[in-house]
DRENDO-1510 file (C-alpha; in Angstrom, 1 decimal, always signed):
<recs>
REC; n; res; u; v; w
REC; 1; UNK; +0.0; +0.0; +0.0 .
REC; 2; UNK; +1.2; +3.2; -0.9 .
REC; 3; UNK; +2.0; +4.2; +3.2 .
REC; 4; UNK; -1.4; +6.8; +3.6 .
REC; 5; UNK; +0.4; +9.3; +0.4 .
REC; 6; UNK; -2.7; +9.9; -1.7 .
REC; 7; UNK; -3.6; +12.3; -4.6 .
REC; 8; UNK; -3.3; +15.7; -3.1 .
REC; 9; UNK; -0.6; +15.1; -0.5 .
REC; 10; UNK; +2.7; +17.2; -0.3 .
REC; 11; UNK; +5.5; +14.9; -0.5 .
REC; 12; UNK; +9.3; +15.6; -0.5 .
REC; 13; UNK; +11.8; +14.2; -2.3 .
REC; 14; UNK; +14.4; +12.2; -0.3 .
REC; 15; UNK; +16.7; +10.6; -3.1 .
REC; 16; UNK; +17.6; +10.8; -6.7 .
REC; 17; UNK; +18.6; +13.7; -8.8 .
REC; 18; UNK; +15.3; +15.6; -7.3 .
REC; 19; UNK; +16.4; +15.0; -3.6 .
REC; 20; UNK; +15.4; +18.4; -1.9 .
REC; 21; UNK; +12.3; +19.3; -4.0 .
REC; 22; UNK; +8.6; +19.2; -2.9 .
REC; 23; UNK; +5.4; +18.5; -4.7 .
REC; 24; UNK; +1.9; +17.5; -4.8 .
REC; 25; UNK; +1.0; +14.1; -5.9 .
REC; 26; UNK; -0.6; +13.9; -9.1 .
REC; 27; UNK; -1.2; +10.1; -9.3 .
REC; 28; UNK; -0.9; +7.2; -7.3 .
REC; 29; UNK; -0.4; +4.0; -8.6 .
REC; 30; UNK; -0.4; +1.9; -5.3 .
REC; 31; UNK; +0.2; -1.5; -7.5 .
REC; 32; UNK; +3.5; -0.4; -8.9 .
REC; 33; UNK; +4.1; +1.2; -5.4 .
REC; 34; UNK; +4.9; +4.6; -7.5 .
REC; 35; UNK; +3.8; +8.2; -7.9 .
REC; 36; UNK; +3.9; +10.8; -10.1 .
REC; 37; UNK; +4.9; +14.6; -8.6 .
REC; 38; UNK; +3.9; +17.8; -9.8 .
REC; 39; UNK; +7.1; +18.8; -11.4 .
REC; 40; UNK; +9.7; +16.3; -10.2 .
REC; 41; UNK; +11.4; +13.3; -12.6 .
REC; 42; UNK; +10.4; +15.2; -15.5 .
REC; 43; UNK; +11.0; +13.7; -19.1 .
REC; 44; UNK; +10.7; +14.6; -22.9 .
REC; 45; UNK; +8.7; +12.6; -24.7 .
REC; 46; UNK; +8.5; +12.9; -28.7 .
REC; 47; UNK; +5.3; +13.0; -30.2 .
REC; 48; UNK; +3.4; +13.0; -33.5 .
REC; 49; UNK; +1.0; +15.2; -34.9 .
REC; 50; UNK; -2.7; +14.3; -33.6 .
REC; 51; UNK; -5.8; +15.9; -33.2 .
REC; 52; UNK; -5.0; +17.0; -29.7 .
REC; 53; UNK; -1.9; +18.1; -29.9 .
REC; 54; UNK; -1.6; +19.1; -33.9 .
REC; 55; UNK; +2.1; +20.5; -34.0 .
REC; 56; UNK; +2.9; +17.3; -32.3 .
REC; 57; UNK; +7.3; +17.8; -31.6 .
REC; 58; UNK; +8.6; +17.8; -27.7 .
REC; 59; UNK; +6.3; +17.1; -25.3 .
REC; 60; UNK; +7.8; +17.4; -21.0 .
REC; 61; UNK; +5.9; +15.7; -18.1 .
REC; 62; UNK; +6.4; +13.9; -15.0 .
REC; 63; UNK; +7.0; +10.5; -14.8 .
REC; 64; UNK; +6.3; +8.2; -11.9 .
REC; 65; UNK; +9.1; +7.8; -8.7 .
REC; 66; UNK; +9.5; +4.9; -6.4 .
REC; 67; UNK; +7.5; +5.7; -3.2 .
REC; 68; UNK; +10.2; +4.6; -1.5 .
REC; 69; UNK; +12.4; +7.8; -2.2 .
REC; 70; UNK; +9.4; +10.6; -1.2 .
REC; 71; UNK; +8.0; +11.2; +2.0 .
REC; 72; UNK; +5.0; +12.4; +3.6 .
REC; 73; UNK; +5.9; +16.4; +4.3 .
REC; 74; UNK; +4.3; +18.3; +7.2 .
</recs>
C-alpha cells in the first residue's frame, strides 16, 4: 500500500537527482508502489502530430518515482 500518500498530499523528495524538492501528488499508482509529482522526474517525450496536440514535436511531463524515495511532508 502506498504508506497513507494519496492524490493531493505534499511529498518531499528524499533521493535521486530531485532529492530536496517538494510536490503534490498527481497520481498514485499503489500497485506499482509509484507516484507521479507535480514537477519532479520530468522527461521529454516525442510526439506525433494528432488531433489534440496538432504541432505534435517535444512534449515534458512527470513520470512516476518509487515511493520509496518521497515522503509524507508536514
Amino acid at each position: 500500500m502506498a504508506r497513507g500518500i494519496k492524490k493531493g498530499d505534499v511529498v518531499l523528495v528524499i533521493a535521486g537527482s530531485d532529492r530536496g524538492r517538494s510536490g503534490r501528488v498527481l497520481r498514485v499508482f499503489p500497485d506499482k508502489g509509484r507516484l507521479v509529482v507535480e514537477g519532479v522526474n520530468m522527461i521529454k517525450r516525442h510526439t506525433r502530430p494528432s488531433q489534440r496536440n496538432p504541432k505534435g514535436g517535444i512534449v515534458e511531463k512527470e513520470a512516476p518515482v518509487h515511493i520509496s524515495n518521497v515522503k509524507l511532508q508536514t
